[in-house]
C-alpha positions in Angstrom: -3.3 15.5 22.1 -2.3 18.4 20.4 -4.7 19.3 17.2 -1.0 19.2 15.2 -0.4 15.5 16.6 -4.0 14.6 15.5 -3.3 16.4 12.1 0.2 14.2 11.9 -1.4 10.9 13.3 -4.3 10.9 10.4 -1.9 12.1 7.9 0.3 9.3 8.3 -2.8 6.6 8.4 -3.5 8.5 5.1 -0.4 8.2 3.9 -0.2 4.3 4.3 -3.5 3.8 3.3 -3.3 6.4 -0.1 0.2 4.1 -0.4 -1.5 1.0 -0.6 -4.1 2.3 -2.4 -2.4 2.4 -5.7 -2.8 1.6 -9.6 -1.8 -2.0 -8.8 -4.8 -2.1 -5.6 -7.1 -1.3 -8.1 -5.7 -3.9 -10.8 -5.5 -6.6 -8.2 -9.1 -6.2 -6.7 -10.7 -6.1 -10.0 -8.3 -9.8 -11.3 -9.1 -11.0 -8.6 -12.6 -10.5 -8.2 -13.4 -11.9 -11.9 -11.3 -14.8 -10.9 -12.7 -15.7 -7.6 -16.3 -14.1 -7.3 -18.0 -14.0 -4.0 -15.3 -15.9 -2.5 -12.5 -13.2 -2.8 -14.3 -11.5 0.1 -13.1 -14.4 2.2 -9.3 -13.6 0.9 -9.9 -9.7 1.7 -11.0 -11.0 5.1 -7.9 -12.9 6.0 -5.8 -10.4 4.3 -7.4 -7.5 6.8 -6.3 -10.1 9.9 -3.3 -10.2 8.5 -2.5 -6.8 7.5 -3.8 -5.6 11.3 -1.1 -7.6 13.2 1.5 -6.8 10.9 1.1 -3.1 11.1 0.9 -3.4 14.8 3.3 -5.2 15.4 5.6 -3.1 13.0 4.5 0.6 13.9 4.7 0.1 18.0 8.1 -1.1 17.6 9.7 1.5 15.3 7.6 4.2 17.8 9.3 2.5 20.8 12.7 1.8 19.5 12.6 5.5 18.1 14.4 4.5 14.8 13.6 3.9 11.4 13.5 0.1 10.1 16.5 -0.3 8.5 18.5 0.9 11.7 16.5 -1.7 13.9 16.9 -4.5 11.5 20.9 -3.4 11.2 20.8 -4.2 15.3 19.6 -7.0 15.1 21.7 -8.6 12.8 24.9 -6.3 11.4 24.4 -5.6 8.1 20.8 -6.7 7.9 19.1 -3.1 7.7 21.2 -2.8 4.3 19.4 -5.7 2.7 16.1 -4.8 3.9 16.8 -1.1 2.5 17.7 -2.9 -1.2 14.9 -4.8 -1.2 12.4 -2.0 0.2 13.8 0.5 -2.1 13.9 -1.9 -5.3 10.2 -2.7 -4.8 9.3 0.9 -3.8 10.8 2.1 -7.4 9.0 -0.8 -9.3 5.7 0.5 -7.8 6.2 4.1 -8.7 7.2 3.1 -12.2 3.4 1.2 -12.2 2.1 4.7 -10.1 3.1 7.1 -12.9 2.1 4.8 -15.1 -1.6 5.0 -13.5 -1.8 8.4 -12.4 -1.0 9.1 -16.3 -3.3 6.9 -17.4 -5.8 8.6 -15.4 -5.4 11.9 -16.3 -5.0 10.0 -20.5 -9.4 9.4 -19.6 -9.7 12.5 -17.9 -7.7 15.3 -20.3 -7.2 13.8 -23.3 -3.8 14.1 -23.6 -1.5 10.8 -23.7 -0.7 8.6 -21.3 3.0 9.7 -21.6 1.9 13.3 -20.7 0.0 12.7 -18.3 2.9 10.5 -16.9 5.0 13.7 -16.9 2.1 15.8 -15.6 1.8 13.8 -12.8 5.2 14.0 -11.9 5.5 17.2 -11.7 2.6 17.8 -9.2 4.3 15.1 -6.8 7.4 16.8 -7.2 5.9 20.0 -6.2 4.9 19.0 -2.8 8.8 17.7 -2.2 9.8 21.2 -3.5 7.1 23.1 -0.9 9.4 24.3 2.1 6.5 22.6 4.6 6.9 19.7 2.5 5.9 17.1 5.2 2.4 18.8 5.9 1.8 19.2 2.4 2.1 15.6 2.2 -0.7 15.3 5.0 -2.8 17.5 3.5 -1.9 15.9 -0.1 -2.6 12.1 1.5 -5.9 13.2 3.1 -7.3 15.0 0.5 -7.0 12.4 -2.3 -7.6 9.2 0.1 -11.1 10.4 0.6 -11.7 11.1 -2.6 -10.9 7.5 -3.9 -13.5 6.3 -1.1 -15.8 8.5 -1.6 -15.9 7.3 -5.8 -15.7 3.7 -4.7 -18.5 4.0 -2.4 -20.5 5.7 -5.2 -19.7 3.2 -8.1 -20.5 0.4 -5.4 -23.6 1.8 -4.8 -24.8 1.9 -8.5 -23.2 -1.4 -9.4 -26.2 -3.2 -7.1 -24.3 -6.3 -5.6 -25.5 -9.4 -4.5 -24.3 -8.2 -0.7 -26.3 -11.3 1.1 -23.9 -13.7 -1.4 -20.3 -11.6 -0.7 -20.9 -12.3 3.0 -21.9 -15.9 3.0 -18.9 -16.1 0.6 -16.5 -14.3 2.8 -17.0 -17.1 5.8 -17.7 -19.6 3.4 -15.7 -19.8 0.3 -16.0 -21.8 -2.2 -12.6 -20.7 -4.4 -9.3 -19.9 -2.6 -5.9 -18.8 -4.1 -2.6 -18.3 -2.4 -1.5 -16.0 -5.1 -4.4 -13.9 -4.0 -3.5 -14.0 -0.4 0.1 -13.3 -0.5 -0.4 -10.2 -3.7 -3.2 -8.6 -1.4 -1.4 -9.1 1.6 1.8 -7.7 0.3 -0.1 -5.0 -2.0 -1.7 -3.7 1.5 1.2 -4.5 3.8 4.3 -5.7 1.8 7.7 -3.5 1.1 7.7 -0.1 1.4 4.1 0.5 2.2 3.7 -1.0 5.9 6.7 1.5 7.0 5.8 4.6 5.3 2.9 5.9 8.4 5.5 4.6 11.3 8.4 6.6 9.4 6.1 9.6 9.0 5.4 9.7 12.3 9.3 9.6 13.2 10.1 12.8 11.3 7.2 14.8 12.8 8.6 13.7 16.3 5.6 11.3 17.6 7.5 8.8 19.0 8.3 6.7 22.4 6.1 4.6 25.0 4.2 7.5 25.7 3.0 7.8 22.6 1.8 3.9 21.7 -1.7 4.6 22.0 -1.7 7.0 19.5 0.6 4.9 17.4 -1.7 2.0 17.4 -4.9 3.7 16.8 -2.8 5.3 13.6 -1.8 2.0 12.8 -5.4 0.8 13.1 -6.6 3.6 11.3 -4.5 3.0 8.2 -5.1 -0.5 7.9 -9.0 0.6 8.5 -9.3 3.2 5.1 -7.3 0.4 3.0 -9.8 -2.3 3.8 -12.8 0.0 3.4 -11.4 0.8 0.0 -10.5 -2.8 -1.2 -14.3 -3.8 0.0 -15.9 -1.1 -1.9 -14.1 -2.2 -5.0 -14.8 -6.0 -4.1 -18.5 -5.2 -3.9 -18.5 -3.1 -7.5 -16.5 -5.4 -9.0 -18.7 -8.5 -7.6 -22.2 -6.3 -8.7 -20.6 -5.9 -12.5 -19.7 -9.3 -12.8 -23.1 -10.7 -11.1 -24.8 -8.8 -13.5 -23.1 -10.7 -16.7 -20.4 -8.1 -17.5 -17.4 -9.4 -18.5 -14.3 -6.8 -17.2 -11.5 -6.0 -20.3 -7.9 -8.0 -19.1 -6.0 -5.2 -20.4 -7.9 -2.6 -17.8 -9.8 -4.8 -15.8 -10.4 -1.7 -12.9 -11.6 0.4 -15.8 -13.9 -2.0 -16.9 -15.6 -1.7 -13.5 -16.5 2.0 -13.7 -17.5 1.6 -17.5 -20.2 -0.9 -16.9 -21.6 0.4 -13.6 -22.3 3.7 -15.1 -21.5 4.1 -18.8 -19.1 6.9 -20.1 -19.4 8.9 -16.9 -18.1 5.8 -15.3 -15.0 5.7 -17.3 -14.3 9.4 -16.3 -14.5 8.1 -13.1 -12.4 5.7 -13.3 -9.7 8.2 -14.9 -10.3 10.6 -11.7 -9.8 7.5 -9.4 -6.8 6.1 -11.3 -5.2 9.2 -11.5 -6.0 9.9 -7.3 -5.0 6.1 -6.9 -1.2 6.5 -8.8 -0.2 10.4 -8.0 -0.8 9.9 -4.1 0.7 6.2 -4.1 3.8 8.3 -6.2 4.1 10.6 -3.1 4.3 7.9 -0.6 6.5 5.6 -2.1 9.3 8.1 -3.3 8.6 9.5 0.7 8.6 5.8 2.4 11.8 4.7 -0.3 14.1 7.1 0.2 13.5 7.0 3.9 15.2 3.7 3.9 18.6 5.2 3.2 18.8 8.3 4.2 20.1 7.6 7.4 22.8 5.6 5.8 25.0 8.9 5.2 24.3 12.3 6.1 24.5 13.6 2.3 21.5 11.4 1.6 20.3 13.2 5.1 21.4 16.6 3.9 19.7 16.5 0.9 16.8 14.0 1.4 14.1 16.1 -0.7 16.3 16.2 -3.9 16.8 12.4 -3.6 12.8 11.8 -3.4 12.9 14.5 -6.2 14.9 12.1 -8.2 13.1 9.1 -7.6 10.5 10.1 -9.0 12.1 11.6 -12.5 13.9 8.5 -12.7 10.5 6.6 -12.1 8.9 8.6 -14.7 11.6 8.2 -17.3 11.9 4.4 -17.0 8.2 4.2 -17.5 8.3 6.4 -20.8 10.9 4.4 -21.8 9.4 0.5 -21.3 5.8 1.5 -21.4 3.0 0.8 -19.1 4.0 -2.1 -17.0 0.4 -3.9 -16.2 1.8 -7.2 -15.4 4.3 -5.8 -12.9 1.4 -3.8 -10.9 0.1 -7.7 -10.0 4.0 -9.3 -9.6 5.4 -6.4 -7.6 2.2 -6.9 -5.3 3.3 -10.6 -4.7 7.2 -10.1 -4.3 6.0 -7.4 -1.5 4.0 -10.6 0.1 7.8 -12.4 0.1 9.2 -9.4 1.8 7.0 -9.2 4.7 7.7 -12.2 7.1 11.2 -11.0 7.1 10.5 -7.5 7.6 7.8 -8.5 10.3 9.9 -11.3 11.9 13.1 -9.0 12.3 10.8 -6.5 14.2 9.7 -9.0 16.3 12.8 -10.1 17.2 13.9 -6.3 17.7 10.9 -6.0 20.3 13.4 -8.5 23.0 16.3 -6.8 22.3 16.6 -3.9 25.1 19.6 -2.0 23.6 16.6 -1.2 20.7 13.5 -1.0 22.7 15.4 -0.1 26.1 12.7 -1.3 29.0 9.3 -2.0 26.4 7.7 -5.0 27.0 5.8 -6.2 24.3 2.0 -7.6 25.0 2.4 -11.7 24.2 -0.6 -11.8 22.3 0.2 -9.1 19.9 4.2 -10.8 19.5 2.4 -14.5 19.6 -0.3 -13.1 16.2 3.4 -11.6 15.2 5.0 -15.3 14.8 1.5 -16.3 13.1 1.3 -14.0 10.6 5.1 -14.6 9.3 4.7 -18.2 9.6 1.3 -17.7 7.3 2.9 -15.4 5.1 5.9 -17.8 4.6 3.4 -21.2 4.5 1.5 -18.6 1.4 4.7 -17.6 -0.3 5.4 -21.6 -0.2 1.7 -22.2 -2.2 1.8 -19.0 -4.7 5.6 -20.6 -6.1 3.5 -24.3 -6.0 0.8 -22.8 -7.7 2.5 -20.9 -10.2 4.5 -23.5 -11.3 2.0 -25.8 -11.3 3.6 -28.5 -9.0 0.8 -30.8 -7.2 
């Protein structure tokens, strides 16, 4: 492979896994974590199973079928890629209205300066990348650069926090608490919406596409789905080595509360560095991954894609500095991407046996067979979280 292709295949890994790695990642590990203990490694577990076959399933078939999503889905039923594209791009601009809220949050710890400010600040950096004339390796570049940097402060504050490890893995075979909420919010946080098509759509605009290319695709795919875990497990661990130790995490910034008691005040700047990495890079892939659902719609969206993604994210910023930060919606918007998936994932499936989309592809049993599981599992999930929620026995 060409070093260019290898420089597009790990930026769009990056760019899923940066995507998923958001404000509202953060927030979830951390509830969830003080709510479930050791046993929320056995949810991160399933979720990784989950998350794998999904992405698969989802990237190999957009690669094949050389199209984006919303044109499959619009194939296989008339009218279908249109409803998939509202829900995708609803959820994608709830997210970025919790991203700006984080990466300005982030930079409120780090500079001083308000949260509101740093909302704006961090706008205007993701803008500039959109505005950059290479725009789509400056996204690469952007995705890489900042992913690592979020694992390389988990890692650190999961080293200091000293975890029980011997407990999180007896606890992640052998649970003793389980939570469908948890499940389907993790699931869909990783996975859900916009997030499991923004890699496969980056690699459609750089031009890696077709059955030549499906190994590549699905060690992209694996690779994304690979740096998301590794990030959620690191936070796991740090969470689970705070809380083992007696601290009790603050419900109003439960992530924050992580940092803070691992390692004091330098903790907390961490934690402003890693919030801010977490929602300006998650802003760049979801105003990138959104937008891409409709621009092939019409070819003025086409024409002038970049000052639409340019929009998004003003219009992301201002609704935030309007309403304020919006912590509960970083854990709801989580779950309602859990809803979205089984569709998303069953219409690809179904796209997969159509041959006027995938031509002469044959898709391996086993991997359309986990397909049908996961939806079915995702549905079945959906079905408890509603029960649970509403408190129906």
């Amino acid at each position: 492979m060409k070093k260019y292709n290898w420089s597009v295949l790990i930026g769009a890994a990056f760019l899923m896994a940066t995507s998923a790695i958001g404000p509202g990642f953060l927030t979830q590990t951390a509830v969830f974590t003080a709510q479930l203990g050791a046993s929320f490694g056995f949810v991160i577990l399933l979720s990784i199973i989950l998350d794998t076959i999904a992405q698969l399933n989802i990237w190999r078939i957009i690669a094949v079928a050389d199209q984006p999503a919303q044109e499959i889905a619009n194939k296989v039923f008339p009218g279908l890629g249109y409803f998939i594209s509202f829900l995708v791009f609803l959820g994608g601009m709830a997210f970025n209205i919790g991203n700006i809220a984080g990466a300005g949050l982030g930079l409120n710890v780090l500079l001083g300066v308000s949260v509101g400010q740093g909302a704006i600040m961090s706008a205007i950096i993701a803008i500039g990348i959109f505005v950059y004339k290479e725009a789509g390796k400056a996204m690469d570049v952007f995705a890489k650069i900042f992913g690592g940097l979020k694992i390389l402060l988990a890692l650190f504050v999961a080293y200091i926090s000293k975890p029980p490890l011997a407990e999180a893995v007896i606890r992640s075979v052998n649970p003793t608490h389980f939570s469908f909420t948890a499940v389907l919010t993790i699931v869909g946080g990783t996975v859900g919406g916009y997030i499991t098509f923004a890699g496969a759509h980056r690699l459609l605009d750089a031009g890696m596409a077709g059955k030549e290319n499906l190994s590549k695709v699905s060690r992209g795919a694996l690779g994304a789905i690979g740096l998301a875990s590794l990030m959620r497990i690191l936070l796991f661990i740090a969470a689970f080595g705070v809380i083992s130790a007696g601290g009790k995490l603050n419900p109003d910034n439960p992530a924050a509360s992580i940092f803070q008691l691992a390692s004091g005040a330098f903790g907390y700047k961490l934690f402003g560095l890693v919030m801010f990495s977490a929602g300006i890079s998650s802003v760049v892939g979801s105003a990138y991954t959104s937008v891409s659902f409709i621009k092939s719609f019409h070819p003025v969206i086409l024409k002038f894609n970049g000052q639409i993604i340019i929009g998004f994210i003003i219009i992301s910023c201002i609704i935030f500095l309007i309403i304020g930060k919006p912590v509960k919606t970083l854990i709801t918007v989580g779950a309602i991407n859990g809803f979205i998936l089984p569709l998303s994932l069953g219409i690809m499936l179904l796209a997969a046996y159509r041959s006027k989309i995938v031509a002469d592809y044959k898709q391996p049993v086993w991997l359309t067979i986990a397909g049908v599981i996961v939806v079915a599992t995702m549905t079945w999930m959906s079905y408890g979280a509603i029960i649970q929620v509403l408190g129906i026995n």
